[in-house]
N, C-alpha and C positions, 0 to 999 in steps of 0.2 A: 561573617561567621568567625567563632573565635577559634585559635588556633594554637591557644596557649599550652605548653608540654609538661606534661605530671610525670617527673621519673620516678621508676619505681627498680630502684638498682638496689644491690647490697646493704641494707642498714643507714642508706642515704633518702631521707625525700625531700626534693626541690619543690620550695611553693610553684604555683601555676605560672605565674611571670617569671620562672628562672632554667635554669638548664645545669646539669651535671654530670659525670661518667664515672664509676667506679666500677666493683665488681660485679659478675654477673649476678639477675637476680638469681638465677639457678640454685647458686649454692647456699641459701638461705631460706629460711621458713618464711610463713605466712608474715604479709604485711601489711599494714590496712593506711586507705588512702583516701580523701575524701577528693571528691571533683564534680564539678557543673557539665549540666546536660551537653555534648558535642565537645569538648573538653578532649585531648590524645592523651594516651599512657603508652609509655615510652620501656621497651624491655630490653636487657641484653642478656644473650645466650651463645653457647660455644658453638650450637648447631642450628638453627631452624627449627624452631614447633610449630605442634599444632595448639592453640590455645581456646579455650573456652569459658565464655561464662555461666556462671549456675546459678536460680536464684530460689524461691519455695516452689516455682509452678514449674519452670523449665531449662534446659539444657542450651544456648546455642552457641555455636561458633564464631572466635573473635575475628571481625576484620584486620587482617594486621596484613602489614608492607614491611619486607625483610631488605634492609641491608648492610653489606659487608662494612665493616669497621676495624683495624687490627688482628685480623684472625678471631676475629668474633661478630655478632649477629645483634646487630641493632632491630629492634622490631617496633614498627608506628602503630598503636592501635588506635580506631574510634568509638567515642563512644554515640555517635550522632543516633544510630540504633536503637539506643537505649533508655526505658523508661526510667523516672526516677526510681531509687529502689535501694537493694543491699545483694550484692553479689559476692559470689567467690569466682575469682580469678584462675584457673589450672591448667597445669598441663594433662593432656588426652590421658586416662588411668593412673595418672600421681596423685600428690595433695593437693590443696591449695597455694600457689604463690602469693596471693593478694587477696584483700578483703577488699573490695571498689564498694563505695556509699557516693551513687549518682543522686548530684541534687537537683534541684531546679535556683536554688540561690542558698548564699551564706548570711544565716543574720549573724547582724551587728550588734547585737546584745542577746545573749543566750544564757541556760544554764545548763549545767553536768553534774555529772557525779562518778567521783572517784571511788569503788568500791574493792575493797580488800576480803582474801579467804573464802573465794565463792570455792565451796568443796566440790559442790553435784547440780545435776540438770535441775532438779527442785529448788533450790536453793538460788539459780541463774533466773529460772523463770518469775521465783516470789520477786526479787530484784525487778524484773521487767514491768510487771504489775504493777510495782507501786511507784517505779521513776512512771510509768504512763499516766496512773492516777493525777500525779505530782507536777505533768507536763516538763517534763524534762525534755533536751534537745538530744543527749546522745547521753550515751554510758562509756565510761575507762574503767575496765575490770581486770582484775590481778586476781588470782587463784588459784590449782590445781587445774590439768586438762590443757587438750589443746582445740586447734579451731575444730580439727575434723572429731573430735571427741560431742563438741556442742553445735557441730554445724547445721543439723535442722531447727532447733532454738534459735541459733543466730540468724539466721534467713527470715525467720517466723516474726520476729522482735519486730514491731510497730517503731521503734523508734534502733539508731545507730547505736550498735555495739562496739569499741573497740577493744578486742579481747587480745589483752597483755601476756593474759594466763598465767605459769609460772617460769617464765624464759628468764634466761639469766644474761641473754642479750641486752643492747639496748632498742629501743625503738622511739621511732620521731614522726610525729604525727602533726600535717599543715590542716589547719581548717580555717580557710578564709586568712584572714590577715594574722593570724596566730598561730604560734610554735609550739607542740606539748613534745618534751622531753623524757621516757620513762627510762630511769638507769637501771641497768640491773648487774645481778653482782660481777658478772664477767664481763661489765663495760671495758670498753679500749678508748684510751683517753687520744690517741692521736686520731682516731675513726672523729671522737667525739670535738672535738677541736675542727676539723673540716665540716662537721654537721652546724654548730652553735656558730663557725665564720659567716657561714651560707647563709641565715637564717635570722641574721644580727639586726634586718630592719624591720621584723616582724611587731609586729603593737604590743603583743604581749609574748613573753616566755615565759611559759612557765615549767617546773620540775617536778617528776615522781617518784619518788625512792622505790623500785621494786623491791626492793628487801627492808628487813624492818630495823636495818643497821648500816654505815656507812663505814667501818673503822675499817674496812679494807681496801677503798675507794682514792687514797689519795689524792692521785693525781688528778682522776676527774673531778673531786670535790677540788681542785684549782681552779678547772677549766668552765667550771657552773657557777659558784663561788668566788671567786678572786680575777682569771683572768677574764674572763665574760662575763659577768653575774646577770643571772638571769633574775625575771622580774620576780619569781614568787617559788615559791617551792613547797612540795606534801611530800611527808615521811612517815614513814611509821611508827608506833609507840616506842620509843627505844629509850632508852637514859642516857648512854651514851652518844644520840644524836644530840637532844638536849645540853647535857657540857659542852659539846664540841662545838655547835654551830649555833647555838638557841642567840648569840651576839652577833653573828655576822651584819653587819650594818648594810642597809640596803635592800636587805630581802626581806619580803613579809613570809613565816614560816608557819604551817599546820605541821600538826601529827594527828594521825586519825589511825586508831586502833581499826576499825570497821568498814566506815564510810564517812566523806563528805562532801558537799554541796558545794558549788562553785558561781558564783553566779558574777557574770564577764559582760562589759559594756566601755563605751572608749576610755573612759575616764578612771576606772577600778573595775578590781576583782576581789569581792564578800564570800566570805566563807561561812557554812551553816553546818550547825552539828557537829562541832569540832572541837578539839584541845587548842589552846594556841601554847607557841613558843615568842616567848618573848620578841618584840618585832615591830614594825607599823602595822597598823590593824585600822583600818585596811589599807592594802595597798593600791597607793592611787595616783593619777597623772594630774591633778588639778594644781 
């Protein structure tokens, strides 16, 4: 039986083979994790909850095992319970902490799509439509709103949503043997430094500009860019990302006004429907 631990702490996720402790998830919004059937998620709290998950049909109660750590509340949950599916993660009458995407396995060549300016539920839903038509594997959407704003949509969605929204956090999302990165503008480069160390043997990295400008990013444009550079990175339409970064050597670079296509297998990662920034096209491991 596998036994592997998915933390799901403050701004930090450990692939399934790794292990981590930072803040509690408590003080932080909704986060989305993807993990295989019987697979543990791992929580810490200042107190003891009671936690639950939700999904389109129903409501049930987490198994979880509390224990003391530090004057705080390690909590073991499983998912052995659980059909494959799309869950929200909560404490009893709060939001959401976690978005959970139970698999049954990860492929090894997939594709996505990174979608910008989703304003409203209409707007969420035409997107779901046509990644389903299109046989997409999961969605990264940036826009207005947050989970509990779209949470019947999102439960509803035939295929994985990870809904970015418009947070000005960052958020770091493992899927299978790959790292997705999304900055956003109130990133913390030393948070982001312990995330990108942790994370350094993943097959792919890749980066997402939540904002459609970096000029106030420095330091973490070091720490993505220079001191770690990650394999690929999407920005937004900007001109000044373009002067700035459109040379970084090493990195293959999109800007995508709207949306783009990703499509990920051991060897590269293609991009479809996009602008490019000067760069290798594509970026690849052959």
């Amino acid at each position: 039986m596998r036994t592997a631990t998915v933390t799901l702490l403050s701004l930090l996720f450990s692939c399934v083979w790794s292990h981590g402790v930072t803040h509690g998830i408590g003080r932080v919004g909704n986060q989305p994790v993807f993990v295989l059937t019987g697979d543990v998620l791992e929580v810490i709290f200042p107190e003891k909850k009671l936690l639950k998950f939700r999904n389109s049909i129903a409501t049930v109660s987490a198994e979880i095992t509390w224990a003391e750590r530090d004057d705080e509340f390690v909590g073991t949950i499983h998912t052995i319970g659980l059909q494959a599916g799309h869950y929200l993660l909560h404490v009893e009458g709060e939001s959401p902490i976690a978005t959970v995407f139970v698999l049954d396995s990860y492929e090894e060549n997939y594709r996505i799509e990174i979608h910008r300016n989703v304003t409203d539920g209409d707007a969420l839903k035409r997107r779901i439509r046509l990644s389903e038509k299109q046989e997409l594997d999961w969605l990264i959407v940036l826009g207005a709103g947050s989970v509990s704003e779209y949470e019947a949509i999102l439960l509803e969605s035939p295929i994985p949503i990870v809904f970015a929204g418009a947070s000005d956090r960052d958020m770091v999302v493992v899927y299978g043997k790959d790292a997705w990165f999304v900055v956003g503008r109130a990133s913390d480069p030393h948070e982001l430094v312990k995330r990108r160390s942790r994370l350094m043997s993943s097959r792919w990295s890749v980066g997402i500009m939540g904002e459609k400008s970096w000029t106030f990013l420095s330091r973490s444009q070091l720490v993505l860019l220079v001191d770690s550079p990650l394999d690929y990175f999407v920005g937004g339409q900007s001109a000044s990302t373009k002067d700035r970064f459109g040379d970084v050597p090493g990195i293959d670079w999109r800007v995508a006004e709207d949306a783009v296509q990703l499509n990920i297998t051991e060897l590269s990662i293609k991009a479809k429907k996009s602008d490019r920034i000067p760069g290798r096209n594509p970026v690849t491991k052959e």
